[in-house]
C-alpha positions in Angstrom: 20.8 32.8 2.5 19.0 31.8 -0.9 17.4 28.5 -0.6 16.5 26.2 -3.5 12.7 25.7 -2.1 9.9 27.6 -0.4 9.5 25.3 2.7 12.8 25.7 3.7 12.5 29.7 4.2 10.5 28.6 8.2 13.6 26.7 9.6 16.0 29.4 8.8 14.2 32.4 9.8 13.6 30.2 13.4 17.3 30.0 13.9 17.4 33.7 12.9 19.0 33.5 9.7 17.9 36.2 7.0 16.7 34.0 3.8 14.8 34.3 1.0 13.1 32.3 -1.9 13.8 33.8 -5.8 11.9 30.4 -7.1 13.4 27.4 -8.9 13.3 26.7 -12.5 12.2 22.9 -12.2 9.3 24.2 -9.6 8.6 26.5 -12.8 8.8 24.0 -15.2 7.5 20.6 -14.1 3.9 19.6 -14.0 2.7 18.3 -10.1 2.3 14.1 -11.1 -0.1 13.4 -8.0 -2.9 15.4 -6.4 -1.8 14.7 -3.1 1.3 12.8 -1.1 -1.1 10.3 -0.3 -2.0 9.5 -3.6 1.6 9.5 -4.6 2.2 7.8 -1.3 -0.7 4.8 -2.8 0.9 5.0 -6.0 4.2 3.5 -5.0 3.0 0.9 -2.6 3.4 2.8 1.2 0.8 3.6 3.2 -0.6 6.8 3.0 -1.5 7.2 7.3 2.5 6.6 7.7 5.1 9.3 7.9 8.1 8.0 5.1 11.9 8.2 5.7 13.2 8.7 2.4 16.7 7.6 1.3 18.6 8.9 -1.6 22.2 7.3 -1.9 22.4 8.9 -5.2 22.2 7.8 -8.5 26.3 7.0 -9.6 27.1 3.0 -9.4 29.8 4.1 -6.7 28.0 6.2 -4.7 25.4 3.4 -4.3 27.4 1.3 -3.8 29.4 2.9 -1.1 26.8 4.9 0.4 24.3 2.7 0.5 24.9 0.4 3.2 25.9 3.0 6.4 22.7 4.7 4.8 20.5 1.5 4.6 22.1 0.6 8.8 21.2 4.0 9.7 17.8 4.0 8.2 17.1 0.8 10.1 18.1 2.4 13.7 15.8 4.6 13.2 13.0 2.6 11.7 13.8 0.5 14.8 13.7 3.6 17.4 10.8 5.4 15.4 7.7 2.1 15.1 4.9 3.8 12.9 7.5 4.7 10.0 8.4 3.4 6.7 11.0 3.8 4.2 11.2 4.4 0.6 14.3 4.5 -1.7 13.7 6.1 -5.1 15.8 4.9 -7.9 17.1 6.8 -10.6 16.0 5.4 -13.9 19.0 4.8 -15.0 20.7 4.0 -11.9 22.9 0.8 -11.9 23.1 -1.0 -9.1 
């Protein structure tokens, strides 16, 4: 298997799978915006000592609008089940919602 980032190579080679990384033209291209996750983590209001459950329901009016809320109901079973955690849901620019 060819994956599309470097941290993914560990998971696959534990279930066995051969895999390898070729890089990724955006990891080539784009500059690092924060030092660390906690200062990105600062940046946009969460606290850094939390882990994050990030959603993405993607950037299209319908699949927010469609994904969203199973997404947003699953998200808070696990917030419920998980205490410690937060959640973050980054918004395309240009997303309409």
């Amino acid at each position: 298997m060819i994956v599309a980032f470097p941290f993914e190579i560990p998971f696959y080679e534990k279930e066995g799978v051969s895999v390898a990384f070729h890089g990724h033209p955006l990891l080539e291209v784009l500059e690092r915006r924060f030092a660390s996750k906690d200062d990105a983590k600062r940046h946009f209001g969460l606290d850094p000592d939390k882990k994050t459950l990030v959603l993405a329901p993607g950037s299209r009016g319908n699949e927010f609008k469609y994904v969203r809320p199973a997404m947003f109901e699953a998200a808070r079973r696990v917030l419920d089940a998980v205490p410690g955690w937060q959640a973050a849901v980054p918004v395309a620019p240009r997303a309409r919602t």
